[in-house]
DOZA-747007 format. One record per residue: y, z, x of N, C-alpha, C, O in turn; residue in one letter. Coordinates in steps of 0.001 Angstrom, whole numbers, padded with zeros to 6 digits, always signed. Layout:
<nodes>
YZXYZXYZXYZXA/...
</nodes>
This chain:
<nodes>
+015931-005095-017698+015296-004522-016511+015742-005304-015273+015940-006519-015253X/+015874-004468-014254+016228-004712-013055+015405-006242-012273+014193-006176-012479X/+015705-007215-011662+015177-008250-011317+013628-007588-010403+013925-006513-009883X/+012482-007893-010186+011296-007138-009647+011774-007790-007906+012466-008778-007660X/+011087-006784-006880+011058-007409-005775+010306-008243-005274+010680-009179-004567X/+009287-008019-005554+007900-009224-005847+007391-009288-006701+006888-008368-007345X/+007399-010967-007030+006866-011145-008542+005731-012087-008248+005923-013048-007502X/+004523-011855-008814+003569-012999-008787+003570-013499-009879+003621-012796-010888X/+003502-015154-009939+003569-015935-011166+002486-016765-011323+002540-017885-010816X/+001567-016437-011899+000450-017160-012296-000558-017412-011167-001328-018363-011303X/-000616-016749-010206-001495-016603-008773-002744-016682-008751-003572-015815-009031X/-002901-017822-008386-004804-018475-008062-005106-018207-006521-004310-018191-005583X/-006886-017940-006530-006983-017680-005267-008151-017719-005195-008717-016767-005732X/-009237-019005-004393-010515-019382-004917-010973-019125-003146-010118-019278-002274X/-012250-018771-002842-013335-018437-001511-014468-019429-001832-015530-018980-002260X/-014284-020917-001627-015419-021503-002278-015531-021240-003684-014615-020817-004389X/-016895-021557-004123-016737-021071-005672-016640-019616-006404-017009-019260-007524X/-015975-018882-005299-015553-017241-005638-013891-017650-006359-012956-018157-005740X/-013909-017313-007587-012234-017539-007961-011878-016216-008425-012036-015773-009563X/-011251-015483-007157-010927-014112-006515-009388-013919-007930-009539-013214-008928X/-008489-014459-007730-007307-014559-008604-007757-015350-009477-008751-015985-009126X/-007254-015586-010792-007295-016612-011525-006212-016464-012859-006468-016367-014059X/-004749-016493-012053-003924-016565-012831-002662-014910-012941-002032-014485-013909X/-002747-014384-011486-001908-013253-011331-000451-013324-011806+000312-014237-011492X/-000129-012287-012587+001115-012154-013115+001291-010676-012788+000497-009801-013135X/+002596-010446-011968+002657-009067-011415+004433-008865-011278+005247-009668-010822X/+004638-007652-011786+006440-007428-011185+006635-005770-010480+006796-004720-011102X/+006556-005979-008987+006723-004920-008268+008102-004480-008569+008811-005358-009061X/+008634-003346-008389+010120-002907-008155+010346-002334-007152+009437-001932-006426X/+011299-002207-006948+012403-001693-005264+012270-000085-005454+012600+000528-006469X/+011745+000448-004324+012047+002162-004775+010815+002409-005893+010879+003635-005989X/+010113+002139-006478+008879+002013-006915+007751+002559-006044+007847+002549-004817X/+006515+003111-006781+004880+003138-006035+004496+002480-006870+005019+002886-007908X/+003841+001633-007070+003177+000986-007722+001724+000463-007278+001510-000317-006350X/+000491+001220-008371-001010+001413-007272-001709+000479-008624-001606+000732-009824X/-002449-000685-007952-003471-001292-008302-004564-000735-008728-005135-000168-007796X/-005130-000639-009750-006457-000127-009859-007336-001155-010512-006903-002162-011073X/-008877-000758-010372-009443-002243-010930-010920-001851-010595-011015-000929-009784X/-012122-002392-011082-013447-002082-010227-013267-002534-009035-012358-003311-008743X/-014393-001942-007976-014613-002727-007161-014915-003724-007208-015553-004150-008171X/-014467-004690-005878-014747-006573-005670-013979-007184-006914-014460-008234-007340X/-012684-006611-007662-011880-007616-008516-010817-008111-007264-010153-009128-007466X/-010756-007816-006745-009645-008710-005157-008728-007813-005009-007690-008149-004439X/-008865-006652-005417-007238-005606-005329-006450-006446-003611-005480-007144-003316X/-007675-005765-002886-007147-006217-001323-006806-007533-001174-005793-007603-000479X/-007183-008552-001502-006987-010134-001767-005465-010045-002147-004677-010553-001349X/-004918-009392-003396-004025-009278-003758-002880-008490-002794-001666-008636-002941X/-003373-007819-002004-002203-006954-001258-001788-008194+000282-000654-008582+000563X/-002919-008522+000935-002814-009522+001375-001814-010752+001286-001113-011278+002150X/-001985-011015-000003-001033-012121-000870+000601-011947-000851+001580-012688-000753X/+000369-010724-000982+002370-009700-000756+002796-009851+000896+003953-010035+001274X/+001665-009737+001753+002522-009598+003027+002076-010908+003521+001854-011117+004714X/+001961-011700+002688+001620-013441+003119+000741-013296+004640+001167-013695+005724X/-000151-012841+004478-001342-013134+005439-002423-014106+004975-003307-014648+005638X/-002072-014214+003378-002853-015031+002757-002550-015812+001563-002655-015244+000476X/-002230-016893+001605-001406-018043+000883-002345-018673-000720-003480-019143-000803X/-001307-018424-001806-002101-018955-003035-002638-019702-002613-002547-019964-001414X/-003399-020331-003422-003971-021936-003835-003316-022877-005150-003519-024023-005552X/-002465-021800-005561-001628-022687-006779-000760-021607-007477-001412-020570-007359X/+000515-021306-008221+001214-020618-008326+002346-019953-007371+002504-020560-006311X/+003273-018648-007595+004121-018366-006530+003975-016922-006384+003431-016271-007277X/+004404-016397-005367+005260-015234-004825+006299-015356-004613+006678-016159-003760X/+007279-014466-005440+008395-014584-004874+009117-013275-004254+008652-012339-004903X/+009931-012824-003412+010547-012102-002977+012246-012385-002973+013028-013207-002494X/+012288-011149-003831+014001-010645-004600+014582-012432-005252+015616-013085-005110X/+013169-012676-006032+013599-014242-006856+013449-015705-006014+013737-016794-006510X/+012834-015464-004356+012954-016745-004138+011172-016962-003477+010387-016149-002990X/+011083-018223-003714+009509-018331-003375+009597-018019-001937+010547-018293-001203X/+008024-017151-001469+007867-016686-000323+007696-017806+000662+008318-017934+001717X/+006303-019002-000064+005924-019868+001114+006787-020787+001020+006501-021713+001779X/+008181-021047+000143+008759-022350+000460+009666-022060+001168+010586-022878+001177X/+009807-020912+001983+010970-020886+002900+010589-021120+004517+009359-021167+004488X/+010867-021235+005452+010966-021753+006571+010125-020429+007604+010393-019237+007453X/+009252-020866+008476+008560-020250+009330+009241-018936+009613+008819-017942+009023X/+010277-018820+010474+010955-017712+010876+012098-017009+009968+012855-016103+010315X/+012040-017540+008955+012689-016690+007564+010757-015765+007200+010609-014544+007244X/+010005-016422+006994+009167-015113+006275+008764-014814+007860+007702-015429+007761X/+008756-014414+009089+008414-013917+009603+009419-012562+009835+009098-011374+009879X/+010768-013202+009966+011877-011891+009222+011400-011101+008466+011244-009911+008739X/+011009-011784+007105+010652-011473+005992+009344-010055+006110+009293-009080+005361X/+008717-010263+006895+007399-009696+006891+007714-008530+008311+006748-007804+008545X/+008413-008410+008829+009481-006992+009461+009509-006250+008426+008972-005299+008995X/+009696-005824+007267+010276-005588+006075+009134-004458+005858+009204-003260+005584X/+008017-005375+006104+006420-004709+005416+005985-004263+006295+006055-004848+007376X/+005151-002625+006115+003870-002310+007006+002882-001229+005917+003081-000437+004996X/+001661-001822+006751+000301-001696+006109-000079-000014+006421+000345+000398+007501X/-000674+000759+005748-001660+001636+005925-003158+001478+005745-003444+001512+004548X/-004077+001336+006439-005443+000669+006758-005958+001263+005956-005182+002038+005397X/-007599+001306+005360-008455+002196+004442-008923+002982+005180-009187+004160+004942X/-009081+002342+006238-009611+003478+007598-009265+003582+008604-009924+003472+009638X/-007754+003900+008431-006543+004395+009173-006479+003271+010546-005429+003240+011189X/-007307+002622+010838-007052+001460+012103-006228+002192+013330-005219+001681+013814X/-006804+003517+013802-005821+004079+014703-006828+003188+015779-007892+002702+015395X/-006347+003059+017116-006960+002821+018142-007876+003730+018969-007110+004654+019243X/-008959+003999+019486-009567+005311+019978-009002+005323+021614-009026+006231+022445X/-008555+004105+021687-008544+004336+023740-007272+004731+023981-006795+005090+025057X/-006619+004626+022669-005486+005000+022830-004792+005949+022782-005207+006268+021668X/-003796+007016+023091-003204+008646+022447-002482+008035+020869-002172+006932+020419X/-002448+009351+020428-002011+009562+019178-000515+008734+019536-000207+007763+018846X/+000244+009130+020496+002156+008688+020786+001973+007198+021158+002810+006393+020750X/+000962+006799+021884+000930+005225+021717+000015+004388+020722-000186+003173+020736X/-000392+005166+020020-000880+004518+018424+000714+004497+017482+001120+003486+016909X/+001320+005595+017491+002763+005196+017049+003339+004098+017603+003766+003082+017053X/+003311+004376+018638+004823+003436+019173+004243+002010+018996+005216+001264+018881X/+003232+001380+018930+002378-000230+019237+003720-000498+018638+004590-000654+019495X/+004283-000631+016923+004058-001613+016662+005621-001951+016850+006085-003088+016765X/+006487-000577+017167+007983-000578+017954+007471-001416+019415+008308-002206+019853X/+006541-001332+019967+006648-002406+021783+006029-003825+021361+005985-004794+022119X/+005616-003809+020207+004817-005152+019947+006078-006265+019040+006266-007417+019431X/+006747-005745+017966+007430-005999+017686+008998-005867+017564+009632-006346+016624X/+009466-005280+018442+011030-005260+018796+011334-005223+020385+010401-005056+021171X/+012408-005352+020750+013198-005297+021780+013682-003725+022016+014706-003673+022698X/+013174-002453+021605+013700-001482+021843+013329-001240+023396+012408-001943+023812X/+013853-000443+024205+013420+000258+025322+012640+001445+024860+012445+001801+023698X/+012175+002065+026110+011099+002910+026333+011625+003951+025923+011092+004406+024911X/+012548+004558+026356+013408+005375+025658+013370+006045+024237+013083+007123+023716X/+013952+004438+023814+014697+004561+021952+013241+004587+021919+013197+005735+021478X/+011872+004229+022034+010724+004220+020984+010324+005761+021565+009359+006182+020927X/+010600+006337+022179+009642+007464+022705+010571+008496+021254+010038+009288+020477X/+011781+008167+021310+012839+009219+020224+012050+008906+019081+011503+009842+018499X/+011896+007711+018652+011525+007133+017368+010203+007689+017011+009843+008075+015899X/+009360+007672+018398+008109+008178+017877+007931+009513+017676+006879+009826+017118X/+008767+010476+018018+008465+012186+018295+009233+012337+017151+008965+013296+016428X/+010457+011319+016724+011084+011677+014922+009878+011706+014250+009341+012686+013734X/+009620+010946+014278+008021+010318+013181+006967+012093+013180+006763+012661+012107X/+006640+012468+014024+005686+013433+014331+006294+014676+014026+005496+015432+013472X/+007577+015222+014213+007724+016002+013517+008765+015710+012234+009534+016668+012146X/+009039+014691+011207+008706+014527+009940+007604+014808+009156+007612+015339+008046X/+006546+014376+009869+005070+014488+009279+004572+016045+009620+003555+016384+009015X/+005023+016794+010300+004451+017915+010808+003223+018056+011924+002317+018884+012021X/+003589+016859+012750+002054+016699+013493+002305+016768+014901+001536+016454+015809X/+003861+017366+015004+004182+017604+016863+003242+018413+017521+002576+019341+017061X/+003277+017817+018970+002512+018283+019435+000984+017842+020075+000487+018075+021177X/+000387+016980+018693-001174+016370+018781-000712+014748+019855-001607+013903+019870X/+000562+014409+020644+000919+012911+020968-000556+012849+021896-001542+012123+021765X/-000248+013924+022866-001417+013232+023827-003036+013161+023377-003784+012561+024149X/-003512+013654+022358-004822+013479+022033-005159+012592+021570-004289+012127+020834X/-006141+011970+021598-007497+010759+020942-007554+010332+019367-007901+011374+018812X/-007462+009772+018808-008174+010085+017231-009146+010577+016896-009293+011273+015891X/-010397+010128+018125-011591+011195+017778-011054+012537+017880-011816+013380+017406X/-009946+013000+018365-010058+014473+018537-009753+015229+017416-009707+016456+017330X/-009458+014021+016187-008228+014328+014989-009165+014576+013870-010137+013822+013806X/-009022+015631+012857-009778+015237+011874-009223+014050+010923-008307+013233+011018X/-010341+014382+009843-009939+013043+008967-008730+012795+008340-008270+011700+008016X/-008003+014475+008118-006530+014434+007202-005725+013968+008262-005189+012884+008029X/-005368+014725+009899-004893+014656+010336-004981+013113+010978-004115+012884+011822X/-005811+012148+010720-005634+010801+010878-004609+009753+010184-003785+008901+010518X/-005145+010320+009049-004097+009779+007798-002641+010327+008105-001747+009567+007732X/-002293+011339+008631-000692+011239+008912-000538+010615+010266+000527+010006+010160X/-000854+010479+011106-001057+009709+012098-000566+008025+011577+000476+007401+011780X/-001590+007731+010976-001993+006327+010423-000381+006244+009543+000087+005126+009756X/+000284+006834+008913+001352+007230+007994+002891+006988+009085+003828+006199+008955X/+002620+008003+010097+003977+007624+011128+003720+006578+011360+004561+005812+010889X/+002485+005811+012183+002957+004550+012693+003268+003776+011590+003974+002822+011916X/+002974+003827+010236+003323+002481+009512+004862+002982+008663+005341+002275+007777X/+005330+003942+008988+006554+004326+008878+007454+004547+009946+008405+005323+009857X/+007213+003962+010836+007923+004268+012494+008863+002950+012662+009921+002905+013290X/+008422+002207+012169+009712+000576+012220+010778+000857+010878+011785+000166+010729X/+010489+001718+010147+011816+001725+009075+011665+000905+008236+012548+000094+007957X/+010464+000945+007633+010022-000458+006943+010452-000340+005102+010209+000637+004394X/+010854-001103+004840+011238-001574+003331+009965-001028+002255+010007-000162+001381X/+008874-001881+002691+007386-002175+001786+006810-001607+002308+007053-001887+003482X/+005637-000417+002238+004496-000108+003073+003429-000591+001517+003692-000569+000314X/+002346-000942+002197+001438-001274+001417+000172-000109+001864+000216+000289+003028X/-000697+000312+001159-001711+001348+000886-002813+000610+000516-002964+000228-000644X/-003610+000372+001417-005433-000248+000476-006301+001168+000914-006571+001484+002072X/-006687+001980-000398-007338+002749-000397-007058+003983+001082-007912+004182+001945X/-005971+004519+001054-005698+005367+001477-006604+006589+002172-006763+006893+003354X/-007116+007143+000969-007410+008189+000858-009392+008575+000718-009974+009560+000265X/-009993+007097+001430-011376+007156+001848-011580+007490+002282-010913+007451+003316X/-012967+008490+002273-013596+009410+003119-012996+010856+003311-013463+011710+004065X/-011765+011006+002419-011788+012166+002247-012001+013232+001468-011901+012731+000348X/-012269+014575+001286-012705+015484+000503-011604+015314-000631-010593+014672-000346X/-011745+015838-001861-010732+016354-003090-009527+016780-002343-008629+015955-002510X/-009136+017878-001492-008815+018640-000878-007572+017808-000707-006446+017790-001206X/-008543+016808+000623-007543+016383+001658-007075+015030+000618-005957+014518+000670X/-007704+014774+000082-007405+013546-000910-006054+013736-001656-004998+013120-001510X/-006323+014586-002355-004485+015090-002921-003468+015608-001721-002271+015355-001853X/-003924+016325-000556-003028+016335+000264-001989+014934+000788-000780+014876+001013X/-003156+013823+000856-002686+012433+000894-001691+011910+000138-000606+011592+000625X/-002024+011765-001270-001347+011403-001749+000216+012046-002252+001170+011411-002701X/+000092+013593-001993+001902+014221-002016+002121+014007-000822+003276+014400-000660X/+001687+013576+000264+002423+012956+001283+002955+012106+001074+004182+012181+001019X/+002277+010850+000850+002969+009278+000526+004081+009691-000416+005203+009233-000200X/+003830+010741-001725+004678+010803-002345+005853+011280-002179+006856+010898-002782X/+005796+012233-001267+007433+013054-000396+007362+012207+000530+006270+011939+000030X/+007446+011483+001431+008071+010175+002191+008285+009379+001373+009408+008959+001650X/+007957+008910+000570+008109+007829-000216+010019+008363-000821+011045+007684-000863X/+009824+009478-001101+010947+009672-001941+012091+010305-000746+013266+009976-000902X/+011753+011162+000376+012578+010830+001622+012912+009628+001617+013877+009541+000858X/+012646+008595+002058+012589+007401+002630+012807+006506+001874+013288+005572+002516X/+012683+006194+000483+012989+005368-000748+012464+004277-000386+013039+003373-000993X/+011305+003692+000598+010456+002609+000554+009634+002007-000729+008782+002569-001417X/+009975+001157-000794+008643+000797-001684+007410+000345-001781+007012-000783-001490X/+006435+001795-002451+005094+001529-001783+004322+000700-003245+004582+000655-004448X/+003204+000086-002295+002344-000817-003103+001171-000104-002622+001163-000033-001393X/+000216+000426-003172-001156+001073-003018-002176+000418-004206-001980+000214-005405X/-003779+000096-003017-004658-000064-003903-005150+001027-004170-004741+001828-003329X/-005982+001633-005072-006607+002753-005231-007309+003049-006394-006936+002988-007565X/-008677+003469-005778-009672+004123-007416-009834+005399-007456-010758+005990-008014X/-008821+005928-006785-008639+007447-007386-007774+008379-008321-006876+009214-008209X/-008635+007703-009434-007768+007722-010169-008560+009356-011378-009722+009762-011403X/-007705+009714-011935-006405+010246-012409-005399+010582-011114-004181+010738-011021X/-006061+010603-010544-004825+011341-008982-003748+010722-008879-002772+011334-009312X/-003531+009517-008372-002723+008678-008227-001762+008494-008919-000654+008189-008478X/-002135+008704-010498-000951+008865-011533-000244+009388-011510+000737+009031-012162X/-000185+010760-010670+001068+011501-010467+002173+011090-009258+003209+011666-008925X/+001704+010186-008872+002363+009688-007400+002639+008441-007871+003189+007713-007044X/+002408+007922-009050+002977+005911-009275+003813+006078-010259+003695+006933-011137X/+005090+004913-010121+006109+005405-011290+005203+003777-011924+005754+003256-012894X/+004324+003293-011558+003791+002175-012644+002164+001662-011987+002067+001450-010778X/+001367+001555-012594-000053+001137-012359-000320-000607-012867+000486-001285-013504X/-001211-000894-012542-001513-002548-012315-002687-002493-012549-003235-001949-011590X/-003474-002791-013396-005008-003015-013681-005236-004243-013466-004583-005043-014136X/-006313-004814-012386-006668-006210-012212-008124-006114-012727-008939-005233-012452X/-008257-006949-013346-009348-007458-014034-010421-008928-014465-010320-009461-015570X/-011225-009333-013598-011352-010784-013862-010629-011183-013168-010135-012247-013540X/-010282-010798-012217-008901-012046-011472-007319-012390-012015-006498-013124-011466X/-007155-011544-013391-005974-011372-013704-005230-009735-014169-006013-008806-014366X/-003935-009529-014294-003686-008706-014333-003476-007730-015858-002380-007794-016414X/-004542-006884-016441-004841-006751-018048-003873-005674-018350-003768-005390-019543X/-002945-004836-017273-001926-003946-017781-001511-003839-016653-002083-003799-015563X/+000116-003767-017127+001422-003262-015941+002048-002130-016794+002479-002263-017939X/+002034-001259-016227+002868+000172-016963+003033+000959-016275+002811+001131-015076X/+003595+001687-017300+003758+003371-016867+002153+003594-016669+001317+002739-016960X/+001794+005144-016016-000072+005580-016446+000235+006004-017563+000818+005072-018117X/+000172+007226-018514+000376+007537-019507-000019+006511-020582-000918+006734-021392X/+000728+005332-020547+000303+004215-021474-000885+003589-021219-001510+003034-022123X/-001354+003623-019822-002289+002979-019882-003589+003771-020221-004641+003234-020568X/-003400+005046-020087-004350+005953-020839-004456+005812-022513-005484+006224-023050X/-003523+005302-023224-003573+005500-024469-003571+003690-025197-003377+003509-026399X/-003853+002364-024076-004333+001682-024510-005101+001469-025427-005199+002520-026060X/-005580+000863-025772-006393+000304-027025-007078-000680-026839-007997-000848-027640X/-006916-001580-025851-007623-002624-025126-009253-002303-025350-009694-001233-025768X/-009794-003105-025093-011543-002039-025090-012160-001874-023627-012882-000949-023256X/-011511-003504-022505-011636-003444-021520-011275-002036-020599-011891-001373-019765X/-009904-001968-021244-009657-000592-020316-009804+000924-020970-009831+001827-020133X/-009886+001254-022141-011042+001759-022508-012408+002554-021952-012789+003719-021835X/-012954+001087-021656-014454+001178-021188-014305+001348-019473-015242+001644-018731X/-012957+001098-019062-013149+001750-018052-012616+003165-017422-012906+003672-016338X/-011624+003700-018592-011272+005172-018461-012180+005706-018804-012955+006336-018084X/-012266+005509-020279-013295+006604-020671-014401+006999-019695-014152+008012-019042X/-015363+006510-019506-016603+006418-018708-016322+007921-017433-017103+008821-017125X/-014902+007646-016961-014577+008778-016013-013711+010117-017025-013231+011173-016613X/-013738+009803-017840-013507+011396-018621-012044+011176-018529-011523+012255-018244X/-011033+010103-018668-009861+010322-018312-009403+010645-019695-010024+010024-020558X/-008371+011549-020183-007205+011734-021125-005921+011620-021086-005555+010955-020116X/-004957+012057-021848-003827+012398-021212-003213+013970-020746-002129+014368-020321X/-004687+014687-021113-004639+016432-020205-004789+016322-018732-004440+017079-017826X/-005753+014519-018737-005536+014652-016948-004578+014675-016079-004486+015143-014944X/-003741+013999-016891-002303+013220-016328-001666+014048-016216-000512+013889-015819X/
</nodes>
């Protein structure tokens, strides 16, 4: 198998006497979705955090394409972290702001482009997504789906390598919920980024991850395909499919 792009090796991660990680072993791939699932409060988000180094083990590594993340030099992982952008749980659009300058922030915040090249960059973005047109309105003016593609261009508007996903698809209906996720999934495969998503919406998600991550206790109790992880044997995971009626007719 192909070398992983981020690998966590044995990843501790203590809040006082909260020991959030306790011993992460994880292998992301390039061109991959790969969605965390887990109860709530096992650290999924702790863990996504950990990938775009906003938040540093306490013992063990990250590495990126084989080399440790924190032993390299200030402005190598700040390079490094150009690479990555986030999609919020609750889309983090700005309200004072229009929809065309909620895109563009993070092109004037982080690059040297002119006004120009980001205004092109941002109206590509809007009609990719199908959302020309809405630049000058509010987010309040947006419904909830139409936030989430919003929230989607800007964190696809720098050309980014990694987008990371913590719970995507909150607060929305069934409906708009699967609408979500064949989005991520046709950009994803336009665009050949590789996404990392937390998510407990699950059977859904299975059709959109070429591999799932069960965190459990602070460590990681299956990396797979879904399919397999439906037909585990574990009792832990088990006891936590079953309970939601999952099979492999869901899948």
């Amino acid at each position: 198998m192909d070398q992983p792009l981020i690998q966590f090796d044995s990843v501790h991660k203590s809040y006082g006497d909260n020991k959030v990680l306790r011993g992460v072993d994880l292998a992301i791939y390039k061109g991959e979705i790969t969605t965390i699932i887990g109860k709530s409060g096992e650290g999924k988000s702790v863990l996504l955090k950990h990938i775009i180094g906003l938040v540093k083990p306490d013992s063990g590594n990250i590495l990126f394409e084989g080399q440790t993340l924190f032993a390299r030099k200030k402005s190598e992982r700040d390079a490094l972290r150009k690479k990555f952008s986030y999609m919020f749980q609750d889309s983090a659009l700005f309200d004072s702001m229009t929809v065309f300058d909620n895109i563009a922030l993070p092109l004037r915040e982080g690059t040297k482009m002119k006004s120009g090249e980001i205004g092109d960059c941002v109206r590509k973005r809007l009609e990719q997504l199908d959302i020309g047109g809405i630049e000058a309105k509010y987010p309040g003016q947006l419904s909830g789906g139409m936030k989430k593609r919003v929230a989607l261009a800007r964190a696809l508007v720098t050309d980014p390598e990694i987008v990371l996903f913590d719970e995507p698809t909150t607060g929305l209906d069934p409906i708009r919920k699967q609408s979500v996720h064949t989005m991520i999934s046709d950009y994803q495969k336009r665009f050949g980024f590789t996404g990392i998503m937390v998510s407990h919406e699950i059977p859904d998600v299975f059709s959109i991850s070429q591999r799932v991550a069960m965190l459990h206790e602070g460590k990681i109790l299956f990396q797979g395909k879904a399919e397999d992880l439906l037909i585990d044997e574990d009792p832990v995971i088990k006891g936590f499919i079953q309970p939601q009626g999952l099979d492999l007719n869901d899948f």
